[in-house]
Structure formats: structure tokens, C-alpha cells
C-alpha positions in Angstrom: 209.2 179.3 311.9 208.0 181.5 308.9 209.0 178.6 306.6 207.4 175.6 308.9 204.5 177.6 308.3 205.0 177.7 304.5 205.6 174.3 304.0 202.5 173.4 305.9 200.3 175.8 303.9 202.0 173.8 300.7 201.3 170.3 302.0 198.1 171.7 302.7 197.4 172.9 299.7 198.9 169.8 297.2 196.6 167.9 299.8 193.1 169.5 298.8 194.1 169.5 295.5 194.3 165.6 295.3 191.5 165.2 297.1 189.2 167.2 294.7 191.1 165.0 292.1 190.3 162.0 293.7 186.7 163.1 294.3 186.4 164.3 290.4 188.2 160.5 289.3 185.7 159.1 291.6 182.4 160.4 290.2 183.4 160.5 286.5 184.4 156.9 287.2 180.9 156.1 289.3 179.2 152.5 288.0 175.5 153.6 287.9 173.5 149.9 288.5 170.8 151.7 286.4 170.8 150.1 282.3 167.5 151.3 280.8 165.8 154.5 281.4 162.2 154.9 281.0 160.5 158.5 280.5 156.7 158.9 281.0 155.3 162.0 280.3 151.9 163.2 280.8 150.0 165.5 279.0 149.2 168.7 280.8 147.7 168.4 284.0 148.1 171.4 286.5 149.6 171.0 289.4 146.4 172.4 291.6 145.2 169.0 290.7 147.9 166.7 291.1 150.7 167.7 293.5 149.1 170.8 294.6 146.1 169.1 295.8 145.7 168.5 299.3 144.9 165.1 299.3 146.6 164.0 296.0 143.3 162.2 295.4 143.5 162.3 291.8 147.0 160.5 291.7 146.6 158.1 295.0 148.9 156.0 292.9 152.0 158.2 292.4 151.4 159.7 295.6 151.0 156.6 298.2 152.9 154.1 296.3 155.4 155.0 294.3 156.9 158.6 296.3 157.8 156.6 298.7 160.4 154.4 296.7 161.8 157.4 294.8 162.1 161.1 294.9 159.6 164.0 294.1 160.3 167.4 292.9 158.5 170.4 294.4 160.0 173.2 292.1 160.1 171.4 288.6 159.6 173.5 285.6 159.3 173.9 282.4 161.4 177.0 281.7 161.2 177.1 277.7 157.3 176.9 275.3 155.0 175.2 277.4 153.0 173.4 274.5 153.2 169.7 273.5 156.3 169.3 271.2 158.3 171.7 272.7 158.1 170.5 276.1 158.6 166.7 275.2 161.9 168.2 272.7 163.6 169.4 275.8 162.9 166.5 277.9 164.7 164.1 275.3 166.7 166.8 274.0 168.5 169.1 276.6 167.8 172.1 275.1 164.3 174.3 274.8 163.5 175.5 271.3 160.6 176.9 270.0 159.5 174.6 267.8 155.9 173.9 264.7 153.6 172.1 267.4 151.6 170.2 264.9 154.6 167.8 263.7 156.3 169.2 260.7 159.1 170.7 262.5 161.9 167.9 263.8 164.0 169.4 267.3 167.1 171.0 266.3 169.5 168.8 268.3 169.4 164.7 269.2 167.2 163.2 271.4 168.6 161.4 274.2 167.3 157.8 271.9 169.6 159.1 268.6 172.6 159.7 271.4 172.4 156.0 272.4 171.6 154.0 269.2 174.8 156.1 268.2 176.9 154.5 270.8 177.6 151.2 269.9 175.9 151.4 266.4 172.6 149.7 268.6 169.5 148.7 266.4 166.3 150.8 266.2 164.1 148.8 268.4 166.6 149.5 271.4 165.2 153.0 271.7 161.5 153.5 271.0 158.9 157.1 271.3 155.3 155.4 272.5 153.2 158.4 272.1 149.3 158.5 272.1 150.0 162.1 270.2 150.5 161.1 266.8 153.0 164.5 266.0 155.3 162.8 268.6 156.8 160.9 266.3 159.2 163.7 265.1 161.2 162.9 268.7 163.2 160.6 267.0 164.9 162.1 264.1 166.2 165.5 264.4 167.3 168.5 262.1 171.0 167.9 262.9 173.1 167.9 260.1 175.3 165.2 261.7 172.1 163.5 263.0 169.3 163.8 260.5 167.9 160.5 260.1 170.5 158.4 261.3 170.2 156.6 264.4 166.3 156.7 264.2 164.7 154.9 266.8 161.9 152.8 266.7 158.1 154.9 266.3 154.5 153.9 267.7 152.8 157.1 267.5 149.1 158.1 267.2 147.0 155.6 265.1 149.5 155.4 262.2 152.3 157.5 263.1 152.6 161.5 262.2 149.6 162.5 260.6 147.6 159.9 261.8 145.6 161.4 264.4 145.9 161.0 268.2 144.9 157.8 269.7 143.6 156.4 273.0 145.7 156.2 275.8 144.6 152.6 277.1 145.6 151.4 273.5 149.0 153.4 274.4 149.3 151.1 277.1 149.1 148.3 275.7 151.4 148.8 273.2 153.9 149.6 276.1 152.7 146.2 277.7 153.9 144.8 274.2 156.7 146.4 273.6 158.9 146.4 276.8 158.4 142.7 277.5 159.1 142.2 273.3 162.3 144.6 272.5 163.4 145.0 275.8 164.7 148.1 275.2 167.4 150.3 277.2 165.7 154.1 276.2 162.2 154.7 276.2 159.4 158.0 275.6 156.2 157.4 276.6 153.2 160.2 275.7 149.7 160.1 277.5 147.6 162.5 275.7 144.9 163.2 278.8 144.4 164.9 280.6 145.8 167.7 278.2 143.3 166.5 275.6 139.8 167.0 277.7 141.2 170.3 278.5 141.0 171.4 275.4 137.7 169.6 275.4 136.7 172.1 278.5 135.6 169.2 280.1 136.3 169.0 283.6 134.9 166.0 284.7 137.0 164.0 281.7 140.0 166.1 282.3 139.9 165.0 286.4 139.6 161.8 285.0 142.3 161.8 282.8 144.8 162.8 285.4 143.3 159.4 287.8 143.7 157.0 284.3 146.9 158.7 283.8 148.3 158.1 287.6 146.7 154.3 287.1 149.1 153.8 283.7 152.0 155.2 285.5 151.6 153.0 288.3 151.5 149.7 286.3 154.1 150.6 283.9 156.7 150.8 287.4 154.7 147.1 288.1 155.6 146.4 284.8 159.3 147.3 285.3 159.4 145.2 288.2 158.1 142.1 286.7 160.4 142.0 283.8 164.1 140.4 284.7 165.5 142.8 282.0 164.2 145.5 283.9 163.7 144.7 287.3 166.5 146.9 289.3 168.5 148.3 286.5 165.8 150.9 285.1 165.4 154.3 286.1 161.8 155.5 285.4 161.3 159.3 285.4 157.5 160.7 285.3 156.7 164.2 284.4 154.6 166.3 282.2 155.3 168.5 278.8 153.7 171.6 280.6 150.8 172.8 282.6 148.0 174.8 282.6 146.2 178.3 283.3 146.1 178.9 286.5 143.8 182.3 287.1 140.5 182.5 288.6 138.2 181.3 288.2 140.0 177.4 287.6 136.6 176.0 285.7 137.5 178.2 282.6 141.6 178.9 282.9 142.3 174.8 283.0 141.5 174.8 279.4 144.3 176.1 277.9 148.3 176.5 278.4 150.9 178.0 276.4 152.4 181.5 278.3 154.8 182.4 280.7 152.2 182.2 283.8 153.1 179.9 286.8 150.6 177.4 286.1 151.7 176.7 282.7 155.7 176.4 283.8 155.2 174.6 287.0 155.1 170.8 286.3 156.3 167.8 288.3 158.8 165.1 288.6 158.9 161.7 290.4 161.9 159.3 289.4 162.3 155.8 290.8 165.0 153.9 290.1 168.2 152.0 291.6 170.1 154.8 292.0 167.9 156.8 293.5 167.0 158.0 296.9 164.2 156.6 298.7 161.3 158.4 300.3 162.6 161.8 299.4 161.5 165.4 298.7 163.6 167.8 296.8 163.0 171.6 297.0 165.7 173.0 294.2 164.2 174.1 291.0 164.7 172.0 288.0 163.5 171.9 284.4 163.1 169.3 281.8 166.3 169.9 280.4 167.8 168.3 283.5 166.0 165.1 282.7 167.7 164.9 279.5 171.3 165.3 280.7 170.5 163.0 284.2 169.3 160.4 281.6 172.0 160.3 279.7 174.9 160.4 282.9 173.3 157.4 284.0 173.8 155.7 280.6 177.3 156.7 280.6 176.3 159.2 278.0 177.5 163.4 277.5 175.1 166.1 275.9 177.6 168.9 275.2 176.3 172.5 274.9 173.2 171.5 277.0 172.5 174.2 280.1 170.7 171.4 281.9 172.8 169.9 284.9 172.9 166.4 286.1 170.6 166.1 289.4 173.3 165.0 291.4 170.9 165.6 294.7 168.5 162.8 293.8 171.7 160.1 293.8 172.2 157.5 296.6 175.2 158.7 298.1 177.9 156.2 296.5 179.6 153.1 298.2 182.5 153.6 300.1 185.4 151.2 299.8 
């Protein structure tokens, strides 16, 4: 009876074990319908005015329109320097680093755009940073030994690029109305400098208004996805922000400035729409930037080794079944 028992337990046992096999084959093996990814991020609102805000009157956009066809993060964070360059680094990056915020300092390890030019020896104008911040444009090359300007993809940064000086965002937008339809390409970074840059302007009115202009250019850059056959069902479009703001009492001051360790400055959010995606939903788990990076790159049958960020397995459609 003993050894009925035994050999039970064993079958048992061999049994799980192919399962979890079959399960790990299964996902490593997964055919992701998403080709292109598209990363928006904008510039340092707070979340008391976006997300946080009752009626999400400032982003009607994002809120009424486009939530519903992807999924939204309550709990995203930027866990690393919450200031410009450092926050878009581990976005494309995978990794936080503390890092010159005025654009003489290149990110210490790849972006997510180097990574896939790599694969496949791809030209430059398949992977392109579309920054209103001029200093952005260090996102594409990195300090890498094996990487340093190699791979570089495509720049239009600022009014001429690093040094330049920052430009407006409706001239950002229509570059990216240029661009996408143009190149067509598979990996994009797009920078909004407001409302970060009527913060730091301490004006309020201009920094609301930034978050509603900001909301408008997110909203027809997923309109603009949709209308181009390259893109149409086969990109993945993630929005978020570099970092927030101040937070204390009393707000018409504190929304000026970011840059410490206080809630308002780490807690940012994330909405991604895409074909892999879930629909409709909200997700509670905290995540950070880095996870943007790493999700990215799964979907474009990509690996980021050494990265802590984790693949957001949670906002997947469950797979098909055979």
C-alpha cells in the first residue's frame, strides 16, 4: 500500500513538474501581436491634478477615452531621482541612476532604442527620442563601453538638439505627426515639457493648462496610431511622467518644484493601450519606470539583463488557448 502511495506521490510529482515546464515553454514562446512601442512621457504634473483629481477634469481625454481601452496604474512610481533626465533614463533604460540633469552626462547602460537597432543591425530612423527638452537628446547614446555611440537612434530634440534650448510642445507635435507617418518606426520616446515647465514658472494657471494641452497631445497621438496601417493594432503606447511634484500645504507654492524623496514627487502614473493589453482595467500593484523599460522590451522579443524591473505580466490579455 506504502509503495502505491509512493508511486502516486512520484507520478504526482514528474506531473507538476511538466506542467510548470510546459507553462515556462509556453510564455517564453508567447507571439505578442504588438510590433512598435510608443512611450509618451509628460513632464511633471502631480498626481492631485491628474489622477488624484476627483473629476479628472484636467485630463477628460486620458480619462474618458482612452482608460477605458487600456489599463491604468494606481501605485506607479518613480522609485529612483525624480528630476527630468533621470526619470526619462530609467524609463528607456531599466535601471535608476543618478545622473548631470542639464545634458552632459549620457545614462550608464542602453536605452531600450540602442537594444533594438542592435538586433538586426536596424537603421537609425527605426528608433527615434522626440523631446521638447532639448538635454533629451542624450537618451540615445549611452556611456557603455560596448554601447557608446553605436546603435544611435534617430534625435529631434529641443530647437536644435542638446544645447539648443527647450522648445514648444505643439511644434513637438507636429514633428511626431511627421515623423510616425514618414519613418514608421518600431521604438519611439516622446518628451512634453509642460506642465513641468510652468511649474517652474510658478504659474498655476499655465501649469493647469499644460496638463489639459498635454492630455489633448496624448489623445491624438493614440488617434494617430490608429490611423496609420503600420501602426494600427500592432503598437503598444505607454503614457507616463519623468516625476512629480511637491505635494505639502499649502499646493499654490509646493507645485513648483520636485526633486526629493516626498510622495508627491515619486508618485506618477501610467496608462498603456495596446493589443496586448487588457481592456477597461485598474491595477493596484506598485510599479516603477523601470518596469516600463523591461515590459517594452518582452514585447519586442527583447532581454535587459541585470535590470531589477519586472515584466508587468498583470496588464497581459490572458493568452489563447489551443
Amino acid at each position: 500500500m506504502r509503495s502505491a502511495v509512493r508511486v502516486i506521490r512520484s507520478f504526482a510529482a514528474v506531473a507538476l513538474i511538466l506542467c510548470a515546464a510546459r507553462a515556462f515553454s509556453a510564455d517564453d514562446a508567447r507571439v505578442f501581436k504588438t510590433k512598435r512601442v510608443v512611450i509618451v512621457v509628460i513632464d511633471g504634473p502631480r498626481y492631485t491634478e491628474t489622477w488624484g483629481e476627483p473629476e479628472r477634469q484636467y485630463i477628460p481625454h486620458q480619462a474618458k477615452e482612452m482608460a477605458p481601452q487600456g489599463v491604468f496604474y494606481t501605485d506607479f512610481r518613480n522609485d529612483g531621482p525624480t528630476y527630468t533626465n533621470a526619470g526619462h533614463s530609467a524609463v528607456l533604460t531599466g535601471f535608476y541612476q543618478e545622473i548631470n540633469n542639464t545634458g552632459k552626462e549620457l545614462p550608464k547602460n542602453p536605452s531600450l532604442l540602442q537594444r533594438y537597432l542592435a538586433d538586426g543591425n536596424k537603421p537609425n530612423t527605426d528608433a527615434w527620442v522626440i523631446a521638447s527638452k532639448d538635454k533629451l537628446t542624450i537618451l540615445a547614446n549611452s556611456m557603455h563601453p560596448d554601447w557608446k555611440y553605436k546603435y544611435l537612434a534617430s534625435t529631434d530634440c529641443g530647437k536644435k538638439g542638446n544645447g539648443s534650448g527647450y522648445r514648444e510642445d505643439a511644434i513637438t507635435m507636429a514633428r511626431i505627426e511627421e515623423i510616425l507617418p514618414e519613418h514608421k518606426p518600431h521604438v519611439v520616446l516622446i518628451n512634453f515639457k509642460e506642465p513641468d515647465a510652468s511649474g517652474h514658472a510658478k504659474n498655476w494657471e499655465k501649469y493647469l493648462r499644460g496638463i489639459e494641452d498635454t492630455d489633448s497631445y496624448a489623445y491624438r497621438i493614440w488617434n494617430l496610431i490608429q490611423s496609420l496601417p503600420d501602426f494600427k493594432d500592432q503598437t503598444a503606447l505607454f503614457i507616463t511622467n519623468d516625476h512629480g511634484r511637491h505635494t505639502d500645504a499649502p499646493p499654490l507654492k509646493n507645485f513648483t518644484s520636485h526633486g526629493d524623496n516626498c510622495f508627491g514627487c515619486r508618485h506618477i502614473s501610467l496608462l498603456a493601450l495596446g493589443p496586448d493589453f487588457k481592456k477597461g482595467a485598474v491595477i493596484n500593484k506598485h510599479r516603477g519606470q523601470i518596469d516600463i523599460a523591461v515590459t517594452a522590451a518582452k514585447l519586442l522579443g527583447l532581454k535587459i539583463k541585470g535590470s531589477k524591473g519586472r515584466v508587468m505580466e498583470e496588464m497581459f490579455e490572458e493568452p489563447a488557448k489551443n
